[in-house]
DRENDOMI-752164 format. One record per atom (N, C-alpha, C): residue number from 1; residue in three letters; atom name; x, y, z. Coordinates in nm, 2 decimals. Layout:
<kolzas>
+-----+-----+----+--------+--------+--------+
!   i !  aa ! at !   east !  north !     up !
+-----+-----+----+--------+--------+--------+
! NUM ! ala ! CA !      X !      Y !      Z !
...
+-----+-----+----+--------+--------+--------+
</kolzas>
This chain:
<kolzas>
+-----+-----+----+--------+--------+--------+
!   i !  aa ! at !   east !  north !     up !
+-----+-----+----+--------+--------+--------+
!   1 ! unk !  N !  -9.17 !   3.08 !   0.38 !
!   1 ! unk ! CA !  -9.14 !   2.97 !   0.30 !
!   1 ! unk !  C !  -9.02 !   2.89 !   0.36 !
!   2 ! unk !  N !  -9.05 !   2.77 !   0.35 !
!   2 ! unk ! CA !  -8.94 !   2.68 !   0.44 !
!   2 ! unk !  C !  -8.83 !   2.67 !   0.35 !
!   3 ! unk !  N !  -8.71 !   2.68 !   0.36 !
!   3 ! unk ! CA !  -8.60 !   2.62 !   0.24 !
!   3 ! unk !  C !  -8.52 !   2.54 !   0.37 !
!   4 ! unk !  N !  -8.47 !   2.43 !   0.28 !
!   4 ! unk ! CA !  -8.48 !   2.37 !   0.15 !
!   4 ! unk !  C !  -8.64 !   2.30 !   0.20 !
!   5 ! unk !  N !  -8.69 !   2.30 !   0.05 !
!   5 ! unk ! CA !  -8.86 !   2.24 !   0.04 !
!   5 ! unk !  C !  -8.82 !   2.08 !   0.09 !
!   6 ! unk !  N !  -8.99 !   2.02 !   0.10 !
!   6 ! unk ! CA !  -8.98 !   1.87 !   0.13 !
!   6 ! unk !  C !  -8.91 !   1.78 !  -0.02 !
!   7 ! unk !  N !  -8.95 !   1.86 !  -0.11 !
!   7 ! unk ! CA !  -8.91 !   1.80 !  -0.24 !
!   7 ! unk !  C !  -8.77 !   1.80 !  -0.25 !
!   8 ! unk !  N !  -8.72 !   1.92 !  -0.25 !
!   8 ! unk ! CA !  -8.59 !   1.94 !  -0.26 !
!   8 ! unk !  C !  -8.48 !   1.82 !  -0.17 !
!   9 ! unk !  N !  -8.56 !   1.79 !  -0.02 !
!   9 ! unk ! CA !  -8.50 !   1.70 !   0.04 !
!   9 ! unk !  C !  -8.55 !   1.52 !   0.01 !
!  10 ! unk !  N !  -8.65 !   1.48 !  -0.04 !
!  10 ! unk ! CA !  -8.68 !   1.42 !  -0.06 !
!  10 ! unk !  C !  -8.63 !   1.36 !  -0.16 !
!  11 ! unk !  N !  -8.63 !   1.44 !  -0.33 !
!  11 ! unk ! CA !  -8.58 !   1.43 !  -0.44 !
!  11 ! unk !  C !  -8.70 !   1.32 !  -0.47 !
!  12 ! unk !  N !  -8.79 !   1.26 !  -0.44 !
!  12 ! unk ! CA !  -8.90 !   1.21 !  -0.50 !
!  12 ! unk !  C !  -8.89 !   1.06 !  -0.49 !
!  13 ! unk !  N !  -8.74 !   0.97 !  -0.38 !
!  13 ! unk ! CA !  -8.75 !   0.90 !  -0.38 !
!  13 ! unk !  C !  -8.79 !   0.83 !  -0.24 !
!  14 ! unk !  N !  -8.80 !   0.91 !  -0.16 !
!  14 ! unk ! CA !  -8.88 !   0.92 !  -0.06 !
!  14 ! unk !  C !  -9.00 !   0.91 !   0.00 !
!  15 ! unk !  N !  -9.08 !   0.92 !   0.12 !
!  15 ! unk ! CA !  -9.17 !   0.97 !   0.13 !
!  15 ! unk !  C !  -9.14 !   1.04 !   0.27 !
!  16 ! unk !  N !  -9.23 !   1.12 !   0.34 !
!  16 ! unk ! CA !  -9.24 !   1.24 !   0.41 !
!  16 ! unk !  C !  -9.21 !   1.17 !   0.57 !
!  17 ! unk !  N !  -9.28 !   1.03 !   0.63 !
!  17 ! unk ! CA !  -9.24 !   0.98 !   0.72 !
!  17 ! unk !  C !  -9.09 !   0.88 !   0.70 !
!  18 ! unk !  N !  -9.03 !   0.94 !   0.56 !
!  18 ! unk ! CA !  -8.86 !   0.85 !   0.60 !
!  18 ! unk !  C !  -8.81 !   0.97 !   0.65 !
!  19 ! unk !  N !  -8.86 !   1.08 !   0.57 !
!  19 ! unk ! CA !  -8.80 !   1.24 !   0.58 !
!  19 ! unk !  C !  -8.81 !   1.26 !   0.71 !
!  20 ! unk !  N !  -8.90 !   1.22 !   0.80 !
!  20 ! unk ! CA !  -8.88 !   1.26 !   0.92 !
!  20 ! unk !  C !  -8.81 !   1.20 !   1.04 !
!  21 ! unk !  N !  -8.82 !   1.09 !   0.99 !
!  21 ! unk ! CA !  -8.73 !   0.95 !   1.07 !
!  21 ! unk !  C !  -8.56 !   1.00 !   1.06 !
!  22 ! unk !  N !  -8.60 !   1.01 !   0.98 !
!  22 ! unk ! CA !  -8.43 !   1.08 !   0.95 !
!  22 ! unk !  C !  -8.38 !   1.17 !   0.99 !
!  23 ! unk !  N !  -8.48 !   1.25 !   1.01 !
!  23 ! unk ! CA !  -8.45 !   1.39 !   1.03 !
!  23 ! unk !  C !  -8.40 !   1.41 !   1.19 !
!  24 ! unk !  N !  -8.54 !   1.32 !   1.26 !
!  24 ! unk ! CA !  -8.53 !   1.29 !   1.37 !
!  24 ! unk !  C !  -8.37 !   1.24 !   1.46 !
!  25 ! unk !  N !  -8.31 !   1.07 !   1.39 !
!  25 ! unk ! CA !  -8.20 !   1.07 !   1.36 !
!  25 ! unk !  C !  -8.09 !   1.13 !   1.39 !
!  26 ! unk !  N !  -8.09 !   1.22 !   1.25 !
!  26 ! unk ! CA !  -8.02 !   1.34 !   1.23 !
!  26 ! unk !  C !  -7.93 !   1.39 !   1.40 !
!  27 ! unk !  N !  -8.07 !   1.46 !   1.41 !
!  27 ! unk ! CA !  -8.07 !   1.56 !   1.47 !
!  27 ! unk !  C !  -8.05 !   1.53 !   1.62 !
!  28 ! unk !  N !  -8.04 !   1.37 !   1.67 !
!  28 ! unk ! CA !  -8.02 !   1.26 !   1.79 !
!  28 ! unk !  C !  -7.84 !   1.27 !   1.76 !
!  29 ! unk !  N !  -7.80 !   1.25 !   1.66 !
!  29 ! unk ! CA !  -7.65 !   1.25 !   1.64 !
!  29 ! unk !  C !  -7.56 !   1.41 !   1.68 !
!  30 ! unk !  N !  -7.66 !   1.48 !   1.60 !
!  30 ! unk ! CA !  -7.61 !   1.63 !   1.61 !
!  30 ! unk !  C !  -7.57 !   1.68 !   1.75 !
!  31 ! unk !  N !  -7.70 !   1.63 !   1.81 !
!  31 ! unk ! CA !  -7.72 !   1.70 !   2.00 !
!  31 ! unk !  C !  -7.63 !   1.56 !   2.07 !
!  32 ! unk !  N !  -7.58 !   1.45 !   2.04 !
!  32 ! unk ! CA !  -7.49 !   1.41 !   2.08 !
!  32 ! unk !  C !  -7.30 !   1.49 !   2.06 !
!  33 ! unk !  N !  -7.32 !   1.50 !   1.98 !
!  33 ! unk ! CA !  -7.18 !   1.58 !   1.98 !
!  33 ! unk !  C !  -7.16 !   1.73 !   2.00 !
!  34 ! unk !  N !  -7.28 !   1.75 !   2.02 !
!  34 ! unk ! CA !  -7.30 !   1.90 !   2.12 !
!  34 ! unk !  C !  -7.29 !   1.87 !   2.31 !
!  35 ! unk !  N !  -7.37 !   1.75 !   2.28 !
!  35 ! unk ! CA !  -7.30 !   1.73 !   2.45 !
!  35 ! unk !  C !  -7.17 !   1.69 !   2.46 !
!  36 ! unk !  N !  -7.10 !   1.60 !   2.42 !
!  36 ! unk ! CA !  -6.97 !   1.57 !   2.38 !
!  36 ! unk !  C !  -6.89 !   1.71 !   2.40 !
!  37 ! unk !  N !  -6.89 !   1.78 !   2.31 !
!  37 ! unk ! CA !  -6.82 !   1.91 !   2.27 !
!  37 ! unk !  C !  -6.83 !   1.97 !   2.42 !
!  38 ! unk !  N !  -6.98 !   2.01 !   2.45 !
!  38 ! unk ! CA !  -6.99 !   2.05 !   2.58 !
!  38 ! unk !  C !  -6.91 !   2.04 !   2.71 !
!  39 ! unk !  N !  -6.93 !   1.88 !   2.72 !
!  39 ! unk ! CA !  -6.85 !   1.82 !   2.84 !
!  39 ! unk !  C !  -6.72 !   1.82 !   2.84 !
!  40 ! unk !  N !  -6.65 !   1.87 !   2.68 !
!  40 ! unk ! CA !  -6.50 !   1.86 !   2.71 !
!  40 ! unk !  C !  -6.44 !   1.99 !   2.71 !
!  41 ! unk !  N !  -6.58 !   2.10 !   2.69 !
!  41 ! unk ! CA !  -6.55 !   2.22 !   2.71 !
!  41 ! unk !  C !  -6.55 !   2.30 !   2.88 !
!  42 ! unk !  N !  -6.63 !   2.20 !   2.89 !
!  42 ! unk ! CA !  -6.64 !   2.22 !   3.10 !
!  42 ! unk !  C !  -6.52 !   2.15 !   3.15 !
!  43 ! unk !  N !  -6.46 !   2.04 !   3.10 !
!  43 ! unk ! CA !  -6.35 !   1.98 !   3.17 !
!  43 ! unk !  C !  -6.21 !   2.10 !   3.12 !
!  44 ! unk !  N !  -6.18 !   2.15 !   3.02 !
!  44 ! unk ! CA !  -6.08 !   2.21 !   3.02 !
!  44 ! unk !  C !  -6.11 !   2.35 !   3.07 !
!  45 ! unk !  N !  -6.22 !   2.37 !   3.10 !
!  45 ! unk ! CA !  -6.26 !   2.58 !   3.21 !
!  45 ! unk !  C !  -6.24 !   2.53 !   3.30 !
!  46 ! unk !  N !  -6.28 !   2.39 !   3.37 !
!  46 ! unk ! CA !  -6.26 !   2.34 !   3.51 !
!  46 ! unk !  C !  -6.10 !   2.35 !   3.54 !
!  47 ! unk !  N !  -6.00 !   2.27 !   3.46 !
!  47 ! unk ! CA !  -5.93 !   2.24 !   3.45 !
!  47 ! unk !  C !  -5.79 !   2.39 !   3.46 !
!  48 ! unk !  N !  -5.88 !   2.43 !   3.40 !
!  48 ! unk ! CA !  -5.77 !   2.58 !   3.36 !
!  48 ! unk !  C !  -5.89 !   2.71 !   3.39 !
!  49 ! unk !  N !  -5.88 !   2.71 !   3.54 !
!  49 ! unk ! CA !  -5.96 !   2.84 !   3.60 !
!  49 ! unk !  C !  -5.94 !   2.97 !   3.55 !
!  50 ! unk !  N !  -5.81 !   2.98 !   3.56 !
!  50 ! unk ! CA !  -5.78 !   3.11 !   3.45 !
!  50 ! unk !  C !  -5.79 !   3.17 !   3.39 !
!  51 ! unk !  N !  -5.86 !   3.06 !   3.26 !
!  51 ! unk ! CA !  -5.90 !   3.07 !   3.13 !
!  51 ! unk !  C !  -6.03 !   3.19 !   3.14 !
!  52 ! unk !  N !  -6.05 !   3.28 !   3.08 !
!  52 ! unk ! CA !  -6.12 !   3.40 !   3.07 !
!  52 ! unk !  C !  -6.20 !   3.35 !   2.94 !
!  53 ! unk !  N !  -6.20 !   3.21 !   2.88 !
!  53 ! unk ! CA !  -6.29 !   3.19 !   2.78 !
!  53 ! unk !  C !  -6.38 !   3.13 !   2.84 !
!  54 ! unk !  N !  -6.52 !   3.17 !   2.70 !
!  54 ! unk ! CA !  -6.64 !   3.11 !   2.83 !
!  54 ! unk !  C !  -6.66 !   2.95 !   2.74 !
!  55 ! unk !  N !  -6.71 !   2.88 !   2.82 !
!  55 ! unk ! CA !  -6.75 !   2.77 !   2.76 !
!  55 ! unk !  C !  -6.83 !   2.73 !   2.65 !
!  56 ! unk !  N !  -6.90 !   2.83 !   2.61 !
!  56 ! unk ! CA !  -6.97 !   2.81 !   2.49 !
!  56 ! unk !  C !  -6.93 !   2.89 !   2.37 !
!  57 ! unk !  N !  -6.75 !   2.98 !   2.35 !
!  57 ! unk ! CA !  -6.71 !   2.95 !   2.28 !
!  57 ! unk !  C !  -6.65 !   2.86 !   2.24 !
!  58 ! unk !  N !  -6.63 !   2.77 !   2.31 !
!  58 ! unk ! CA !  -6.54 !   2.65 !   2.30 !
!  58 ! unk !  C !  -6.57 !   2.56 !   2.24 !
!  59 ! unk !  N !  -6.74 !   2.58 !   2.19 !
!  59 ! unk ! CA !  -6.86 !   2.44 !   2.15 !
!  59 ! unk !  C !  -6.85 !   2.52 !   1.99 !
!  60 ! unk !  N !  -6.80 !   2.44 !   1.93 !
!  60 ! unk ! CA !  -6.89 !   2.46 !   1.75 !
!  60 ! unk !  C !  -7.02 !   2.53 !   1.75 !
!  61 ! unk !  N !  -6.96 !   2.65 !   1.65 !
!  61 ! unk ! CA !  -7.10 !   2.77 !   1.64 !
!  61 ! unk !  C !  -7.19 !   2.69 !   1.58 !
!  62 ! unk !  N !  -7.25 !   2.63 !   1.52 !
!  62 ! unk ! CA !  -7.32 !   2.55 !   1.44 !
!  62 ! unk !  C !  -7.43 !   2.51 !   1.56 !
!  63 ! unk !  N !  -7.36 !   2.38 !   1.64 !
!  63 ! unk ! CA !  -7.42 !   2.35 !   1.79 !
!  63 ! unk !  C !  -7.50 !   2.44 !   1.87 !
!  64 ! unk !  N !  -7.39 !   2.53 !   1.89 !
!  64 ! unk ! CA !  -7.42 !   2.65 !   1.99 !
!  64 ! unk !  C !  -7.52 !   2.76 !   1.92 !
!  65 ! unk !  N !  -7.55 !   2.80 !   1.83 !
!  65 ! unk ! CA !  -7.66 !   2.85 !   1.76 !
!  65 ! unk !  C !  -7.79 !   2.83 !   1.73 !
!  66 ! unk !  N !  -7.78 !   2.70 !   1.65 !
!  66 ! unk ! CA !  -7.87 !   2.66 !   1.61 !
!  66 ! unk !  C !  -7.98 !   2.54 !   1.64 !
!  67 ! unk !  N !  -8.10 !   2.56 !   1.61 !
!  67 ! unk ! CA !  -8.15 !   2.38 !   1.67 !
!  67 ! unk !  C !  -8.08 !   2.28 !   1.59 !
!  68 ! unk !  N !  -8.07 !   2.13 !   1.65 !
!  68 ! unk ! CA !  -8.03 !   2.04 !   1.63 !
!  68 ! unk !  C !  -8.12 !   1.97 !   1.46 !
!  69 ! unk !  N !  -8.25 !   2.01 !   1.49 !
!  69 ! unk ! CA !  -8.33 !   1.96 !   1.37 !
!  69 ! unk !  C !  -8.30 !   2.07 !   1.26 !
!  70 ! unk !  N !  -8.29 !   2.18 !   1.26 !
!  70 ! unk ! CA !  -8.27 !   2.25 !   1.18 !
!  70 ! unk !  C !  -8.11 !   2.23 !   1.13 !
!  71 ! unk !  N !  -8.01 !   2.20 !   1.17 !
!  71 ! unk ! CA !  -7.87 !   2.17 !   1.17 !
!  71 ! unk !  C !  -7.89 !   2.06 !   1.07 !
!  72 ! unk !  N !  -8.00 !   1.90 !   1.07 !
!  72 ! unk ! CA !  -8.00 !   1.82 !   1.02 !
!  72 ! unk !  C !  -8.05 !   1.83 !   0.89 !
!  73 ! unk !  N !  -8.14 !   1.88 !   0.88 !
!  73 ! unk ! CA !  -8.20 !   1.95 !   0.75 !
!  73 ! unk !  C !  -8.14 !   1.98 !   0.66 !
!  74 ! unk !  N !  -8.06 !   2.12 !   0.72 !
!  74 ! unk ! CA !  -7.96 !   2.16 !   0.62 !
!  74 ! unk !  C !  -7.79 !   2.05 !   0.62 !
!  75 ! unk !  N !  -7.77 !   1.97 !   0.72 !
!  75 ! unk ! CA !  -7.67 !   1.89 !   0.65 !
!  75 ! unk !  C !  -7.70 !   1.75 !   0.55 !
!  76 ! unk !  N !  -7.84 !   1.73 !   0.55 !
!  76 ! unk ! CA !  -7.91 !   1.62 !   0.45 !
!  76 ! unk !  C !  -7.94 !   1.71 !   0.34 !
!  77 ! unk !  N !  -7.94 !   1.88 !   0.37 !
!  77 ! unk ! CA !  -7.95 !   1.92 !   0.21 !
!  77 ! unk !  C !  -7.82 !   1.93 !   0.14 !
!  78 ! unk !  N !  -7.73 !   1.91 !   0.23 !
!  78 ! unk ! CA !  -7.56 !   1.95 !   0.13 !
!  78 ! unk !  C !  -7.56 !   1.80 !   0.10 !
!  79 ! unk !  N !  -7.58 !   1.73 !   0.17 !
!  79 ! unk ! CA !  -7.56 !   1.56 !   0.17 !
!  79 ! unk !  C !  -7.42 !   1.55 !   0.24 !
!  80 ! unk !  N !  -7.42 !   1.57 !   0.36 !
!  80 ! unk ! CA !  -7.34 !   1.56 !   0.45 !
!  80 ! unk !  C !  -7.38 !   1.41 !   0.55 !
!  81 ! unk !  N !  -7.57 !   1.36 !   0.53 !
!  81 ! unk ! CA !  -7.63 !   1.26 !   0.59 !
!  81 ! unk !  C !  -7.69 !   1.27 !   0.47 !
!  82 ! unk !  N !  -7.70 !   1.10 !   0.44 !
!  82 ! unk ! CA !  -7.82 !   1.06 !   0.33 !
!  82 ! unk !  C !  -7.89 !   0.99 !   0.36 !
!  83 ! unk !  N !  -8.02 !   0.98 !   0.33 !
!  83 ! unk ! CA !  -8.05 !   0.87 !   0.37 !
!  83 ! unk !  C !  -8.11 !   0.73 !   0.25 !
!  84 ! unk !  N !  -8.07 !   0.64 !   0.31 !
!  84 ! unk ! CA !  -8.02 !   0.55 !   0.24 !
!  84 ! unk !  C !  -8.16 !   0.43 !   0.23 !
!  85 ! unk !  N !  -8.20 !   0.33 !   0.12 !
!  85 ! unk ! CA !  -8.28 !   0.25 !   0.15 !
!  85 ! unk !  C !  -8.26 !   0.11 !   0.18 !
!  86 ! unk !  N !  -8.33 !   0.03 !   0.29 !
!  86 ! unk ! CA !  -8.23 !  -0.08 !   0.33 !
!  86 ! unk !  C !  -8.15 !  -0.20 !   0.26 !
!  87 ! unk !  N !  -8.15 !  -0.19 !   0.12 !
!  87 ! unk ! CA !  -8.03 !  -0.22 !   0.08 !
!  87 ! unk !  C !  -7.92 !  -0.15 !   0.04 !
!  88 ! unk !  N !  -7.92 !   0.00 !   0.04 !
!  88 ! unk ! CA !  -7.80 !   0.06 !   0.05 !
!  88 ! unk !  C !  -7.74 !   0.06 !   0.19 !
!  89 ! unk !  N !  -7.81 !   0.06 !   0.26 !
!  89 ! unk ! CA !  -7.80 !   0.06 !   0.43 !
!  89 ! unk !  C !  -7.70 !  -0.08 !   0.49 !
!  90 ! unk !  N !  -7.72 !  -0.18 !   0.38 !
!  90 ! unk ! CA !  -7.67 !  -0.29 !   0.42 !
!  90 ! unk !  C !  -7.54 !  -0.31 !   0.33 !
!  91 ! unk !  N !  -7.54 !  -0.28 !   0.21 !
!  91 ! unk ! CA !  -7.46 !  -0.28 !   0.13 !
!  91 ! unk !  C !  -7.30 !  -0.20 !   0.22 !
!  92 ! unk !  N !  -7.32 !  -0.09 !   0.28 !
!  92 ! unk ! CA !  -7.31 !   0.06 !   0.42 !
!  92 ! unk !  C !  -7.20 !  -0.04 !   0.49 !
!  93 ! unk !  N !  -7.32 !  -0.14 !   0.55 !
!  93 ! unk ! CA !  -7.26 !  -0.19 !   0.65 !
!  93 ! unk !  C !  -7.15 !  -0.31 !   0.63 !
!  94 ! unk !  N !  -7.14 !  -0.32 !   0.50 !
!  94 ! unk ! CA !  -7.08 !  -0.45 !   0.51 !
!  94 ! unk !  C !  -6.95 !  -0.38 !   0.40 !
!  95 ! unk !  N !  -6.95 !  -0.27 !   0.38 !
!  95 ! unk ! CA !  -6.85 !  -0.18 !   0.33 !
!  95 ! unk !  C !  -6.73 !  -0.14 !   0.45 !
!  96 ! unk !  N !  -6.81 !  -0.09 !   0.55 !
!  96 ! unk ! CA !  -6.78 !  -0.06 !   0.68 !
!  96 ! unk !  C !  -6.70 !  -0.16 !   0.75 !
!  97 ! unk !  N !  -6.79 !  -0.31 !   0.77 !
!  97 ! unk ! CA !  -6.74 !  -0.43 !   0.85 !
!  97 ! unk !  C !  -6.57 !  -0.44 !   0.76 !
!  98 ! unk !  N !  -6.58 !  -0.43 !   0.63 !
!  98 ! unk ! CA !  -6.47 !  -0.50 !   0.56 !
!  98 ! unk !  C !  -6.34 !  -0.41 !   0.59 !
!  99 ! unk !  N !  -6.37 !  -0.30 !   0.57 !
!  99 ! unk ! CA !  -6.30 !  -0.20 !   0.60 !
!  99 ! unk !  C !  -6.22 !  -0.16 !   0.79 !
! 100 ! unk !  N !  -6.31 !  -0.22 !   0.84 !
! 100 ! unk ! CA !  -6.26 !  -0.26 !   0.95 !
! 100 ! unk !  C !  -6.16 !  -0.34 !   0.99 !
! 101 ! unk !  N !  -6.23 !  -0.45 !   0.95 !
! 101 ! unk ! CA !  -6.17 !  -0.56 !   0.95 !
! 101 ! unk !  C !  -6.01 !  -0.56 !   0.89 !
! 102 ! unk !  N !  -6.02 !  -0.52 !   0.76 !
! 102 ! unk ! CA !  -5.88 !  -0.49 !   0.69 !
! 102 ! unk !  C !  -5.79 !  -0.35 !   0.76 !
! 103 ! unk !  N !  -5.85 !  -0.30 !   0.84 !
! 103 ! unk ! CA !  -5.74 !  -0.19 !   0.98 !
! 103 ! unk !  C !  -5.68 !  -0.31 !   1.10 !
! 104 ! unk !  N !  -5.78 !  -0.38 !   1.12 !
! 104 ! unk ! CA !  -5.72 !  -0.44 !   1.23 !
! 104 ! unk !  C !  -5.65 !  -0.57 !   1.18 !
! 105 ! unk !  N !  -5.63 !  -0.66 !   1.06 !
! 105 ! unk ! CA !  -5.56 !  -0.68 !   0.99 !
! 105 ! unk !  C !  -5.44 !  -0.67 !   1.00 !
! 106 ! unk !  N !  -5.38 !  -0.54 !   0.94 !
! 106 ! unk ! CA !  -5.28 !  -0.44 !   0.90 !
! 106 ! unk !  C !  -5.28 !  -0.38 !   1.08 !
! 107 ! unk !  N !  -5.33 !  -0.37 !   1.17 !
! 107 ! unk ! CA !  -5.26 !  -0.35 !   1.29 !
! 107 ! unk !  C !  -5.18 !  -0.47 !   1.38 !
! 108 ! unk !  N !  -5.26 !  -0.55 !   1.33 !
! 108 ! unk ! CA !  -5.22 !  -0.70 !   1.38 !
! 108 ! unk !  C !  -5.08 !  -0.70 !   1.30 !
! 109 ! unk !  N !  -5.05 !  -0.76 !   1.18 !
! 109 ! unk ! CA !  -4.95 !  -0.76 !   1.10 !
! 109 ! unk !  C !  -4.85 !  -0.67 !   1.19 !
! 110 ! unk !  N !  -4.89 !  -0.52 !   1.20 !
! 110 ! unk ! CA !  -4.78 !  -0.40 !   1.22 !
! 110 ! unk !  C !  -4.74 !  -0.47 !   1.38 !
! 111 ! unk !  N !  -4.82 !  -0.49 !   1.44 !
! 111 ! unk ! CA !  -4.73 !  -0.58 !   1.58 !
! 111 ! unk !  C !  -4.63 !  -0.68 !   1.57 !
! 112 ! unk !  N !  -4.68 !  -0.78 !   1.51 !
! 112 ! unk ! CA !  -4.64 !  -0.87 !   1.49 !
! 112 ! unk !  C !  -4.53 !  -0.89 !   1.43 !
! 113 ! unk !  N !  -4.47 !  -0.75 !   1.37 !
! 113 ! unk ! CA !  -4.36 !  -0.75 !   1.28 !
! 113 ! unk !  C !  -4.25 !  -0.75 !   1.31 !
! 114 ! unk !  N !  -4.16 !  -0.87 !   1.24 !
! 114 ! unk ! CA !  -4.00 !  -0.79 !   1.33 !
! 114 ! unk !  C !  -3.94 !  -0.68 !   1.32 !
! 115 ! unk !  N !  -3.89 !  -0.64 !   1.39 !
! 115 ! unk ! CA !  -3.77 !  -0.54 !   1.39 !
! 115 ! unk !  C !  -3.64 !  -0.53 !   1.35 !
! 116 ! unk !  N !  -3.65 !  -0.47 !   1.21 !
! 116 ! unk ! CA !  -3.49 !  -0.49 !   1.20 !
! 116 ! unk !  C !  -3.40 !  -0.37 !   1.27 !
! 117 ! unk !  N !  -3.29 !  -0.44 !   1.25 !
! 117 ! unk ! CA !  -3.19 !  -0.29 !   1.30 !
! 117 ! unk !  C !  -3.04 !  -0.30 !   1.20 !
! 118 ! unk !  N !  -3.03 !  -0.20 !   1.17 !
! 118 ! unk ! CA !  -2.88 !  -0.15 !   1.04 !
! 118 ! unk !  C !  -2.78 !  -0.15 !   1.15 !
! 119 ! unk !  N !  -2.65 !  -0.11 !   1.09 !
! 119 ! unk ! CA !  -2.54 !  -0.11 !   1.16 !
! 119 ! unk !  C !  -2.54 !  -0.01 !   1.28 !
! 120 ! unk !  N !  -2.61 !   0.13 !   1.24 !
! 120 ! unk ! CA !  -2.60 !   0.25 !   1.31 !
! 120 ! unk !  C !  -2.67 !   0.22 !   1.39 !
! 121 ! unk !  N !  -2.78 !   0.15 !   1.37 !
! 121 ! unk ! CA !  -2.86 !   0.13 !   1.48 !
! 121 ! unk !  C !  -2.77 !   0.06 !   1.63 !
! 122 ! unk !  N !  -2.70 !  -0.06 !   1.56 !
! 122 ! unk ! CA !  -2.66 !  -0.12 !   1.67 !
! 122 ! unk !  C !  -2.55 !  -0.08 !   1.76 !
! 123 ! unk !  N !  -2.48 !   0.03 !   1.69 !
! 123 ! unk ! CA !  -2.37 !   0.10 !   1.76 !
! 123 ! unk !  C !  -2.43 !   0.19 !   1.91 !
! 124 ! unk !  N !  -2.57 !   0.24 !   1.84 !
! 124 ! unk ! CA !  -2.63 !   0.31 !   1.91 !
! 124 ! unk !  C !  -2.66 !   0.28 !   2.00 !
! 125 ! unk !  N !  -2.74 !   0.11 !   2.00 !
! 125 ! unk ! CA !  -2.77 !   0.03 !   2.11 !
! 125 ! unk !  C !  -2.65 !   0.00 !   2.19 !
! 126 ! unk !  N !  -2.49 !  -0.02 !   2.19 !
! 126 ! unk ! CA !  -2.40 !  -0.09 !   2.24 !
! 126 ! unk !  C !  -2.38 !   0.04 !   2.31 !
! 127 ! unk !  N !  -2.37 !   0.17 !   2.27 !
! 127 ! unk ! CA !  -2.33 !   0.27 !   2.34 !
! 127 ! unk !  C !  -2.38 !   0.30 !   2.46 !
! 128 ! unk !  N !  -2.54 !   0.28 !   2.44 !
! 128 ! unk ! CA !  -2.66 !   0.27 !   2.56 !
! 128 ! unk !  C !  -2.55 !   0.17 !   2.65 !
! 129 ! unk !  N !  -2.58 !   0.08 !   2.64 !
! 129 ! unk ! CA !  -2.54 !  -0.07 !   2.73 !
! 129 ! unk !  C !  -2.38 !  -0.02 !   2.78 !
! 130 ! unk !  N !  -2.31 !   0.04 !   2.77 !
! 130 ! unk ! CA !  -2.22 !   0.08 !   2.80 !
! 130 ! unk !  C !  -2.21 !   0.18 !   2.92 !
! 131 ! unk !  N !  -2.27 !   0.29 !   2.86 !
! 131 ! unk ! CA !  -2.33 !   0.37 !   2.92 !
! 131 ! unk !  C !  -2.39 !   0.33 !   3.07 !
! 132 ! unk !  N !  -2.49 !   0.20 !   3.05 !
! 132 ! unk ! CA !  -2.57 !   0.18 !   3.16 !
! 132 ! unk !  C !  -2.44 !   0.08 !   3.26 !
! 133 ! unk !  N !  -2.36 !  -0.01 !   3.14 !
! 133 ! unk ! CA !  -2.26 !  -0.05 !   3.27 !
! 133 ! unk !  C !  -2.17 !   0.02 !   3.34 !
! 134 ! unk !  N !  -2.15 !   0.10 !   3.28 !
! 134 ! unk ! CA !  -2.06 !   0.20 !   3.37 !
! 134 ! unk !  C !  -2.09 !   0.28 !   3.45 !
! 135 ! unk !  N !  -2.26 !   0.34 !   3.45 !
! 135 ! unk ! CA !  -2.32 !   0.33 !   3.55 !
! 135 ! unk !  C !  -2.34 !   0.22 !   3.67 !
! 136 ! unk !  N !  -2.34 !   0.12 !   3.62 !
! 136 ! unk ! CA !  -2.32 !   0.03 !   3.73 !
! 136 ! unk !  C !  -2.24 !  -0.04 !   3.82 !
! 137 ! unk !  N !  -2.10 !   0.00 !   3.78 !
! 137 ! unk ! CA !  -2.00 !  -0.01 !   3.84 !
! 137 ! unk !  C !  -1.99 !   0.09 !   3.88 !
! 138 ! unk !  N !  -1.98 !   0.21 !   3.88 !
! 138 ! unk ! CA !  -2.02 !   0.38 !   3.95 !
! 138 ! unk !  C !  -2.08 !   0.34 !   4.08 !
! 139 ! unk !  N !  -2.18 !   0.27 !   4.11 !
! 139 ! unk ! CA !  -2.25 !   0.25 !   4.19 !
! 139 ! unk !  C !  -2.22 !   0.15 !   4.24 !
! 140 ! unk !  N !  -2.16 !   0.06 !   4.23 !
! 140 ! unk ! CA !  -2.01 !  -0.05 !   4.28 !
! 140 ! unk !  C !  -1.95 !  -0.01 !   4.37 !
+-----+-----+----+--------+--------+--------+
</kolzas>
């Protein structure tokens, strides 16, 4: 017996070729960040010869165990991936875009901002510059 069933993943609002589109999906994302993981696990054994760990402890047991389609299955059964119909899909993306948009906003802003400085602050700075001229006449 297969668990979780098609129903159980479907939940009936589905049909069997979204179930697998997805699954397919899924399982394209999964084996991407198993290669990812992979390649950064070869660059640090490369990096550090020494290291007596092997590289495929270094990869998420999940990855390293299991198939990628089987991994997807069961993260669409916890609802870790959902899948969505294309107006939730759009609704998704335009949640996303805004949310974006309002980071780089608020990064912009955070540049752009002046700098104040308190009294301590500026003692601190004159002490520097002091510091640096009397290095310079040192070398005078």
């Amino acid at each position: 017996m297969i668990y979780p069933t098609i129903q159980d993943l479907t939940k009936d609002k589905i049909n069997r070729y979204e179930l697998a589109i997805a699954t397919a999906k899924c399982a394209r994302i999964i084996t991407d960040e198993y290669v990812r993981e992979r390649e950064a696990a070869e660059k640090m054994a490369a990096a550090n010869k020494e290291s007596d760990k092997a590289i495929l402890n270094m990869v998420t047991k999940e990855y390293r165990d299991e198939k990628a389609v089987k991994c997807a299955i069961k993260r669409m059964h916890t609802g870790e991936f959902a899948i969505l119909s294309p107006e939730e899909a759009e609704i998704k993306r335009a949640q996303r875009a805004a949310e974006a948009e309002q980071r780089r906003l608020e990064e912009e802003a955070r540049r752009n901002a002046p700098v104040f400085f308190g009294d301590d602050d500026e003692e601190e700075l004159s002490e520097e510059t002091s510091e640096e001229e009397e290095a310079e006449e040192i070398e005078e």
